[in-house]
Jmol script that loads the backbone (N, CA, C; Angstrom):
load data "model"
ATOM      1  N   UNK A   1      11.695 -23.929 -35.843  1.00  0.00           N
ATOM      2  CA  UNK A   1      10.692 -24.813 -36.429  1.00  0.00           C
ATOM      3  C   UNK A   1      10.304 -24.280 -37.809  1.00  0.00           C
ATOM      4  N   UNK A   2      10.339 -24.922 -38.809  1.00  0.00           N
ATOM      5  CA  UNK A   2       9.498 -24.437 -39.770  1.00  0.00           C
ATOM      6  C   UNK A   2       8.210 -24.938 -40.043  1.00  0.00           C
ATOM      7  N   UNK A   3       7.668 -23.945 -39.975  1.00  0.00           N
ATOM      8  CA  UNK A   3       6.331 -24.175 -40.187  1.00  0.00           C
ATOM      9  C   UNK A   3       5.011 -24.645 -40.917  1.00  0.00           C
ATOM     10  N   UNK A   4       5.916 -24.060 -42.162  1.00  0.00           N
ATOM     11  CA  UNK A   4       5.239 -24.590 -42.976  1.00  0.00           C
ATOM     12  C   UNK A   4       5.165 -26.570 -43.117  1.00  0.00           C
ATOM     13  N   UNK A   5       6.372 -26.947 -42.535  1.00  0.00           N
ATOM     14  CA  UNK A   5       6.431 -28.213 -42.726  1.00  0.00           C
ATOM     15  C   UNK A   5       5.660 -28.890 -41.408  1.00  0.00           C
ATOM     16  N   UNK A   6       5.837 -28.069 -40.238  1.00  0.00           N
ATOM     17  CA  UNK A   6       5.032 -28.339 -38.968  1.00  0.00           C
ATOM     18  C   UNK A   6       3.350 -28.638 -39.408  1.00  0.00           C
ATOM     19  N   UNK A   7       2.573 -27.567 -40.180  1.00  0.00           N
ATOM     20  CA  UNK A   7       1.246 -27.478 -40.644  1.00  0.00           C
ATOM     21  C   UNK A   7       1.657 -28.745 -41.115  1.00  0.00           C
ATOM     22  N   UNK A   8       2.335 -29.260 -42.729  1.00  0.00           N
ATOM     23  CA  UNK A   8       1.588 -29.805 -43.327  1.00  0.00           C
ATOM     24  C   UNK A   8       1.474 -31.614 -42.438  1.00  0.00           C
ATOM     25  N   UNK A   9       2.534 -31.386 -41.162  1.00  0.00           N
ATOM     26  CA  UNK A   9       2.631 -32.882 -40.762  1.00  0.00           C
ATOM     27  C   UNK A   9       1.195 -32.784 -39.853  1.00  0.00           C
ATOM     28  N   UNK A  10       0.973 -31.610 -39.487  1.00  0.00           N
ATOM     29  CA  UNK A  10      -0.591 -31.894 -38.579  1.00  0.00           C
ATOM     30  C   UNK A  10      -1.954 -31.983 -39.364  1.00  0.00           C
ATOM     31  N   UNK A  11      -1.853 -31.555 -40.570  1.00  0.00           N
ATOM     32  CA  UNK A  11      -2.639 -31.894 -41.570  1.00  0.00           C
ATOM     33  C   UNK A  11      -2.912 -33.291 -42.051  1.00  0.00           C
ATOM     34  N   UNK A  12      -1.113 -33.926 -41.996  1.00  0.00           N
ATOM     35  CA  UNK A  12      -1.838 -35.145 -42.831  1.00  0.00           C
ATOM     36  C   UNK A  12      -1.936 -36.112 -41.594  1.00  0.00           C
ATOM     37  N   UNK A  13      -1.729 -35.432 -40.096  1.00  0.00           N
ATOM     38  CA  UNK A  13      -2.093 -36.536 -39.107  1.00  0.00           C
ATOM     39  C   UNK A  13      -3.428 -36.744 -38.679  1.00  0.00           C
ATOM     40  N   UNK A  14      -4.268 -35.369 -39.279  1.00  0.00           N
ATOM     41  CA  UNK A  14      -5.369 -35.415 -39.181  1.00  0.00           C
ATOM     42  C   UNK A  14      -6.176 -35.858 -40.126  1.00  0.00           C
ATOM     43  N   UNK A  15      -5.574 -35.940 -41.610  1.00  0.00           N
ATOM     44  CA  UNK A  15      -6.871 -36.927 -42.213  1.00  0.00           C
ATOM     45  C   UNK A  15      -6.404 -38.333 -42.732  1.00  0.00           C
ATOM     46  N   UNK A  16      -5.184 -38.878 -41.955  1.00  0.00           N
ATOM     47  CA  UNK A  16      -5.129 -40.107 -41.847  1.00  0.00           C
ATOM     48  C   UNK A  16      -5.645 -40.854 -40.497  1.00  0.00           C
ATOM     49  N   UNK A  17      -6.263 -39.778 -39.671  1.00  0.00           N
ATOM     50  CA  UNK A  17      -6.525 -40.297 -38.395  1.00  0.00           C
ATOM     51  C   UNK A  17      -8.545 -40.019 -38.761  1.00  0.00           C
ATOM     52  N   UNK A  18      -8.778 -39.250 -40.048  1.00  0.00           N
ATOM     53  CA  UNK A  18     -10.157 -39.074 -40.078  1.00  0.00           C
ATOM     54  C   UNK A  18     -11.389 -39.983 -40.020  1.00  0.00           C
ATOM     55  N   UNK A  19     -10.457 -41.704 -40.640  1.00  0.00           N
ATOM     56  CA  UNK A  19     -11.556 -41.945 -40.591  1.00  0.00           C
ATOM     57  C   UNK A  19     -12.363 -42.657 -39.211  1.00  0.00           C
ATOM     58  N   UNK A  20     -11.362 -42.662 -38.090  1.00  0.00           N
ATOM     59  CA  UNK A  20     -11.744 -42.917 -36.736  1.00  0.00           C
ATOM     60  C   UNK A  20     -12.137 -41.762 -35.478  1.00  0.00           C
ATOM     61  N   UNK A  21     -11.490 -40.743 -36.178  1.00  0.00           N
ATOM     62  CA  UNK A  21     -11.699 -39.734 -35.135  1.00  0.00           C
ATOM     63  C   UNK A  21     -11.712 -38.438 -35.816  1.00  0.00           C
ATOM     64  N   UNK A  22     -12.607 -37.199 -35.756  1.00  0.00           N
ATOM     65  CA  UNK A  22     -12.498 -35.821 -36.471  1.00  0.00           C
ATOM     66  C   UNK A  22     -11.560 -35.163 -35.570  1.00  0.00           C
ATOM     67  N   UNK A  23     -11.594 -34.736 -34.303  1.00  0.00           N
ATOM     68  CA  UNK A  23     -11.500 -33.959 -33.004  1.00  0.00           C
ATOM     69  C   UNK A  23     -10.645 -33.882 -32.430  1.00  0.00           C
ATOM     70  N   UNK A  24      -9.702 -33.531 -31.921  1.00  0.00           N
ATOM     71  CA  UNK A  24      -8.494 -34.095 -31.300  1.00  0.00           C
ATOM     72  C   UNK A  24      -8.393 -33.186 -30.030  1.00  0.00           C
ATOM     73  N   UNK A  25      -7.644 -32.941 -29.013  1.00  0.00           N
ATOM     74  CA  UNK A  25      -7.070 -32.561 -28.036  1.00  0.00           C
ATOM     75  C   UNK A  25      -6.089 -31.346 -27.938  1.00  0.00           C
ATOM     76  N   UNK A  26      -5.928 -30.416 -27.966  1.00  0.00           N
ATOM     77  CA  UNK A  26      -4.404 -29.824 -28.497  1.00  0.00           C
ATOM     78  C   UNK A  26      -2.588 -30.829 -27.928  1.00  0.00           C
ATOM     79  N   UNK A  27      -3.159 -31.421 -26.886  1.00  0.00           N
ATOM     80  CA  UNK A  27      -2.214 -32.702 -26.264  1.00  0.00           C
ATOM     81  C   UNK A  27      -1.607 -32.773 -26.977  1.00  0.00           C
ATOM     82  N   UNK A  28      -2.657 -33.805 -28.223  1.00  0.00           N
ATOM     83  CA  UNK A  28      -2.694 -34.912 -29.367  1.00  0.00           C
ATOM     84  C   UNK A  28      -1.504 -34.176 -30.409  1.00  0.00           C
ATOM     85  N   UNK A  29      -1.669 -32.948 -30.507  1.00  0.00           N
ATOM     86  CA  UNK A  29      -0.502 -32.568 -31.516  1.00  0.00           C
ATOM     87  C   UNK A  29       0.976 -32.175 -31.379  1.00  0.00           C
ATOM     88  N   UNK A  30       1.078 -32.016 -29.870  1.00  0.00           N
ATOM     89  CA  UNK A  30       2.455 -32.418 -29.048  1.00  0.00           C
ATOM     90  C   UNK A  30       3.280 -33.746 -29.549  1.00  0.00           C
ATOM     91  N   UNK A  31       2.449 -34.726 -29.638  1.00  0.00           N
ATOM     92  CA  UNK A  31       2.899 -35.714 -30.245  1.00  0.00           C
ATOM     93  C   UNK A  31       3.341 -36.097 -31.547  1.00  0.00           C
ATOM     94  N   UNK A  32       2.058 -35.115 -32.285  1.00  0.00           N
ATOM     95  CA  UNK A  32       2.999 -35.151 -33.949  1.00  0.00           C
ATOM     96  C   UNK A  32       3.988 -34.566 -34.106  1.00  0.00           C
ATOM     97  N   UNK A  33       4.787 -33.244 -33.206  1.00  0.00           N
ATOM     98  CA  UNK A  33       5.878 -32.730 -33.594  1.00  0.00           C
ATOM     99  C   UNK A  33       6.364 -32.608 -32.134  1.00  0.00           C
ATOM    100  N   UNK A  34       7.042 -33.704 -32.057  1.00  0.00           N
ATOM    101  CA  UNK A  34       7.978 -34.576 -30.558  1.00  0.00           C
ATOM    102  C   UNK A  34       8.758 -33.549 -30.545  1.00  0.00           C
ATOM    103  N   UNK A  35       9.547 -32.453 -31.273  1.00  0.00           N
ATOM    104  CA  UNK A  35      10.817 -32.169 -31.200  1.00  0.00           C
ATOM    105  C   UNK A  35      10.819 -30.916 -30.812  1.00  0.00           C
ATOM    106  N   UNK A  36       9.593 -30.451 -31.059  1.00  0.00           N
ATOM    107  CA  UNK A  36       9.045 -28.616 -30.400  1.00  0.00           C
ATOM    108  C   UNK A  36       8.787 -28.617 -29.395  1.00  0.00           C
ATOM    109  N   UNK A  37       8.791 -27.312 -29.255  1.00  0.00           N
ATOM    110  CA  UNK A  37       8.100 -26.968 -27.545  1.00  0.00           C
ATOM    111  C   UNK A  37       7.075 -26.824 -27.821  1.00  0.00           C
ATOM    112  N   UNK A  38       6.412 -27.075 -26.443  1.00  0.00           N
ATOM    113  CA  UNK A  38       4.602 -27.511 -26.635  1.00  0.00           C
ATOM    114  C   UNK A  38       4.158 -25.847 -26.890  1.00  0.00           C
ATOM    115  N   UNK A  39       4.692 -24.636 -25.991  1.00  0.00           N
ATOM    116  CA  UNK A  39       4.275 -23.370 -26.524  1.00  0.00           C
ATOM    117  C   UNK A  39       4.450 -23.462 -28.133  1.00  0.00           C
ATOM    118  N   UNK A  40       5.121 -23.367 -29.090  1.00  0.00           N
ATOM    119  CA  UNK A  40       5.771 -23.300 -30.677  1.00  0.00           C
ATOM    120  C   UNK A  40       4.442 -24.390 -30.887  1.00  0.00           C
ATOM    121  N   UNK A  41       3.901 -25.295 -30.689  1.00  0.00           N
ATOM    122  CA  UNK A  41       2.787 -26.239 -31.039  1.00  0.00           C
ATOM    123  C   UNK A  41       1.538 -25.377 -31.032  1.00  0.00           C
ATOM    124  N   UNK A  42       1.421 -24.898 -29.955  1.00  0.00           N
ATOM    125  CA  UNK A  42       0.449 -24.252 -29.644  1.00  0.00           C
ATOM    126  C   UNK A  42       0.230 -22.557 -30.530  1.00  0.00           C
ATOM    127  N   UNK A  43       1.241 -22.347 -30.427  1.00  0.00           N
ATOM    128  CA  UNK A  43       0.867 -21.020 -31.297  1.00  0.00           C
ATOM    129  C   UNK A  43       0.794 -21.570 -32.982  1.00  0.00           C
ATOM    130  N   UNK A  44       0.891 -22.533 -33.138  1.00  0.00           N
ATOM    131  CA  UNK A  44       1.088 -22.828 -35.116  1.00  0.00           C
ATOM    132  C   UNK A  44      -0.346 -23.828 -35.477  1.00  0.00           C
ATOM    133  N   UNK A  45      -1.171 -23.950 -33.871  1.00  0.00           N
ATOM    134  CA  UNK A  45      -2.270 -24.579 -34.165  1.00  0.00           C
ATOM    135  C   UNK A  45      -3.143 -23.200 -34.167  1.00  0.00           C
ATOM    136  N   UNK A  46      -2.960 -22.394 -33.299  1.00  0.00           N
ATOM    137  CA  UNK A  46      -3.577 -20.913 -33.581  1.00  0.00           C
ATOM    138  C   UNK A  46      -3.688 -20.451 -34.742  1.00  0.00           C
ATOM    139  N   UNK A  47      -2.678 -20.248 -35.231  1.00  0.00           N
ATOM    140  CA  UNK A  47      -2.162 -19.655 -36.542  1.00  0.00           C
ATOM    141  C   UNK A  47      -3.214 -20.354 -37.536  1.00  0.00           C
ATOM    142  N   UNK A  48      -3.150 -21.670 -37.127  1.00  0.00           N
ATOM    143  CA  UNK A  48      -3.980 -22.654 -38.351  1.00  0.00           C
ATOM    144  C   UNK A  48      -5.683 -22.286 -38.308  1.00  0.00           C
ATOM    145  N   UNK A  49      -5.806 -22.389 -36.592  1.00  0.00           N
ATOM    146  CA  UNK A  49      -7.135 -21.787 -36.827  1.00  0.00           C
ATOM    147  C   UNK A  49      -7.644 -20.510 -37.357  1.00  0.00           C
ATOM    148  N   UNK A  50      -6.534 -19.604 -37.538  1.00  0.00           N
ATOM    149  CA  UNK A  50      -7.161 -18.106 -37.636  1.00  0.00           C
ATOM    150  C   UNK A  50      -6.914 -18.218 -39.451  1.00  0.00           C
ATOM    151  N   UNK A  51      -5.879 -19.392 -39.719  1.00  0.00           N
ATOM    152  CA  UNK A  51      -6.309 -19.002 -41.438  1.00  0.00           C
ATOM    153  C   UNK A  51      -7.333 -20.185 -42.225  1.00  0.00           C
ATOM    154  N   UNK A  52      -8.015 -20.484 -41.000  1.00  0.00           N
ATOM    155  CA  UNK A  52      -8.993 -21.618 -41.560  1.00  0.00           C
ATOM    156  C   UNK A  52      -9.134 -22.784 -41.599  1.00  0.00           C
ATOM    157  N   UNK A  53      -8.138 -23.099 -41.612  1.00  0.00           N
ATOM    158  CA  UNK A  53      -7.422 -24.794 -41.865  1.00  0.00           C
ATOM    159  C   UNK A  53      -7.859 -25.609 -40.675  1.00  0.00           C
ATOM    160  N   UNK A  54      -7.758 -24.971 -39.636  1.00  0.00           N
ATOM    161  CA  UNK A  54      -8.400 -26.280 -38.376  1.00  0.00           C
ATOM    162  C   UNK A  54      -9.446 -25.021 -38.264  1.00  0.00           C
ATOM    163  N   UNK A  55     -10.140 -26.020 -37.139  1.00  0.00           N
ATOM    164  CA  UNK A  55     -11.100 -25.217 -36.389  1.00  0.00           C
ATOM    165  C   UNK A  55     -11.351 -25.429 -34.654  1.00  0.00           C
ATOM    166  N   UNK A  56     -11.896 -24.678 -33.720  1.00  0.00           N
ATOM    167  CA  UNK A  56     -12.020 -25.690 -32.635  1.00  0.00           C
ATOM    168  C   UNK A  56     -13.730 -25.847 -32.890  1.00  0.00           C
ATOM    169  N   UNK A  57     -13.690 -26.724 -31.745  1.00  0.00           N
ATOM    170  CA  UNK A  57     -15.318 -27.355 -31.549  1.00  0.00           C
ATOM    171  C   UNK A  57     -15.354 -27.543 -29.637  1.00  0.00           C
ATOM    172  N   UNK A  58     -15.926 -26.974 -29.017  1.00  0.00           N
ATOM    173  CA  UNK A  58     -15.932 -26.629 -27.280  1.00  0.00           C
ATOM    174  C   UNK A  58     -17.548 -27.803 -27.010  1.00  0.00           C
ATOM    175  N   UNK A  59     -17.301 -28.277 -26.363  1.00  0.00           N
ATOM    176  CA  UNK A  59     -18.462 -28.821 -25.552  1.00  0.00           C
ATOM    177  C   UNK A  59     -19.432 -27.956 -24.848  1.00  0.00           C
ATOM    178  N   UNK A  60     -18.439 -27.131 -24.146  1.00  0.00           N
ATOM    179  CA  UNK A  60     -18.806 -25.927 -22.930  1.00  0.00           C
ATOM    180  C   UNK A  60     -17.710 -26.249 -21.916  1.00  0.00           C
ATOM    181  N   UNK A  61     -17.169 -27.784 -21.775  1.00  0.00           N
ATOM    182  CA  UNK A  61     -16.174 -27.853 -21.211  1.00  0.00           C
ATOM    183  C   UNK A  61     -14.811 -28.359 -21.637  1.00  0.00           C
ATOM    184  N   UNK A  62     -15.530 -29.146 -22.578  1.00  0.00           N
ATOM    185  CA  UNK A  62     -13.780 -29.491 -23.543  1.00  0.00           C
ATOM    186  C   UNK A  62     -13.462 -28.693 -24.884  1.00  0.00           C
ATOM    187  N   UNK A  63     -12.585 -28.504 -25.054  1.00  0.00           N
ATOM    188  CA  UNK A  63     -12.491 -27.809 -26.466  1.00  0.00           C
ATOM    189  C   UNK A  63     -11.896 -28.883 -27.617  1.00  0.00           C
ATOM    190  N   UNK A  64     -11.797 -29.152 -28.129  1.00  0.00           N
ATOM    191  CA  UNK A  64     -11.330 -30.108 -29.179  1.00  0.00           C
ATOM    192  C   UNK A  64     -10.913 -29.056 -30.636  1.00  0.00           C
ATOM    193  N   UNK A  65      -9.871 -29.959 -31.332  1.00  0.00           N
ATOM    194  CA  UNK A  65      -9.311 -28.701 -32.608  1.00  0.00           C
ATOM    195  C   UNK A  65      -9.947 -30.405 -33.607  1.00  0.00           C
ATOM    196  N   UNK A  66     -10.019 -30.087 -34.865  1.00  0.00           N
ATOM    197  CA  UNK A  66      -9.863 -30.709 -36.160  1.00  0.00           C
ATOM    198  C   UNK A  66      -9.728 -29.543 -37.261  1.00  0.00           C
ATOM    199  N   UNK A  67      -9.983 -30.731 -38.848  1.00  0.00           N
ATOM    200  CA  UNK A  67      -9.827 -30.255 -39.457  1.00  0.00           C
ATOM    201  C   UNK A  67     -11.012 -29.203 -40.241  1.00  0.00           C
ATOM    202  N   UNK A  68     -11.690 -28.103 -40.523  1.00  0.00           N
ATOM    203  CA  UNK A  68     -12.618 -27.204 -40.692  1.00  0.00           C
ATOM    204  C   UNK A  68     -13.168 -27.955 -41.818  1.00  0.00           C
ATOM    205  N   UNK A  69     -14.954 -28.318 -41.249  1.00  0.00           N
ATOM    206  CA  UNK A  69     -15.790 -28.414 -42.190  1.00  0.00           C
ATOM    207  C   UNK A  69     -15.467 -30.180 -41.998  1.00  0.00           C
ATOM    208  N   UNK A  70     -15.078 -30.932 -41.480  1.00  0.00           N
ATOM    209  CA  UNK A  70     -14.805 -32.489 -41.118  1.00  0.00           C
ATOM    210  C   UNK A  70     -15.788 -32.779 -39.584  1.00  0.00           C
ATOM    211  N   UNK A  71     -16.189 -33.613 -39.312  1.00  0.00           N
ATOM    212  CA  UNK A  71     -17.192 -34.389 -38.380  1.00  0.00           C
ATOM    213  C   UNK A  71     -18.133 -34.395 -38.639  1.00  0.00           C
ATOM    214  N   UNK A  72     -19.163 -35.444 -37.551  1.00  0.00           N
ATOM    215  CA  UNK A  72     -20.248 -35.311 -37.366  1.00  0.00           C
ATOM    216  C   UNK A  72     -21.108 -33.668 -37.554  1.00  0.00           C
ATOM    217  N   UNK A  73     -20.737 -33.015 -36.486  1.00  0.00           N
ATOM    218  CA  UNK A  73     -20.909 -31.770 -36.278  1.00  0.00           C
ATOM    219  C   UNK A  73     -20.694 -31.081 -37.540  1.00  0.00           C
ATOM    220  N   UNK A  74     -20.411 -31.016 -38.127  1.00  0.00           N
ATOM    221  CA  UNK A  74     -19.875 -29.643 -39.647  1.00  0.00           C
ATOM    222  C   UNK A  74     -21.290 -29.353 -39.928  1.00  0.00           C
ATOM    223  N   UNK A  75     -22.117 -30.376 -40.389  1.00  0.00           N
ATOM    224  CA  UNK A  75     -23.063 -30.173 -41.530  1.00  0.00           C
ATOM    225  C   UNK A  75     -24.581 -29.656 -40.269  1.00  0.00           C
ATOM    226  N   UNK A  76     -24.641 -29.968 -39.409  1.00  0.00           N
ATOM    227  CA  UNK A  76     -25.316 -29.319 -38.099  1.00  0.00           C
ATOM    228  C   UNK A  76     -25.106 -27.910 -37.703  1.00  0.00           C
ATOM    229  N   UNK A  77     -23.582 -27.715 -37.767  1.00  0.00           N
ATOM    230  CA  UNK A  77     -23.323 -26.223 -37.179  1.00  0.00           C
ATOM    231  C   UNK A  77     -23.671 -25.520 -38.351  1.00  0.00           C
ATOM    232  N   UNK A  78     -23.753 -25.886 -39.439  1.00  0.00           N
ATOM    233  CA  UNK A  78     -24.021 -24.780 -40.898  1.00  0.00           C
ATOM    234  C   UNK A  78     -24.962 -24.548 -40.672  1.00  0.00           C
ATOM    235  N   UNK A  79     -26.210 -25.083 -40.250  1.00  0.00           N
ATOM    236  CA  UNK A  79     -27.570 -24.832 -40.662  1.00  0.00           C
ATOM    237  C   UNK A  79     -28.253 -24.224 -39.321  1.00  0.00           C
ATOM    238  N   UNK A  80     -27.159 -23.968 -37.986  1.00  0.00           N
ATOM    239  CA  UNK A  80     -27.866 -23.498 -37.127  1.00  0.00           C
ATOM    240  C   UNK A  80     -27.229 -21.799 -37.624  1.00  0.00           C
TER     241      UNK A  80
END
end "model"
wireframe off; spacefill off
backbone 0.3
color backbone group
């Protein structure tokens, strides 16, 4: 897989999908890159979170990934 091209397709699936939804599933990105294994998905959404680029957001029971500093939630979690 390359990766770099993996990021930038989950990037732009996420802010062409922004203006209906911030949040997504880790599922949800199985689907943008059909051709990987869901482990190889999963570690390059890690990767994304640890250099900033996504973030997660947890309920307490769901976890949801987007893009860092995007939703409802962004401008709430700053100020707590």
């Amino acid at each position: 897989m390359d990766k770099e091209a993996g990021k930038k397709a989950i990037v732009e699936f996420l802010q062409k999908k922004s203006k209906s939804k911030s949040k997504f599933y880790l599922k949800d990105f199985y689907e943008v890159l059909p051709n990987e294994k869901v482990r190889d998905v999963k570690n390059l959404v890690n990767e994304m979170v640890k250099d900033e680029t996504l973030e997660y957001w947890s309920s307490g029971s769901t976890t949801l990934i987007g893009l860092k500093g995007t939703g409802k939630q962004a401008g709430a979690e700053d100020e707590a």
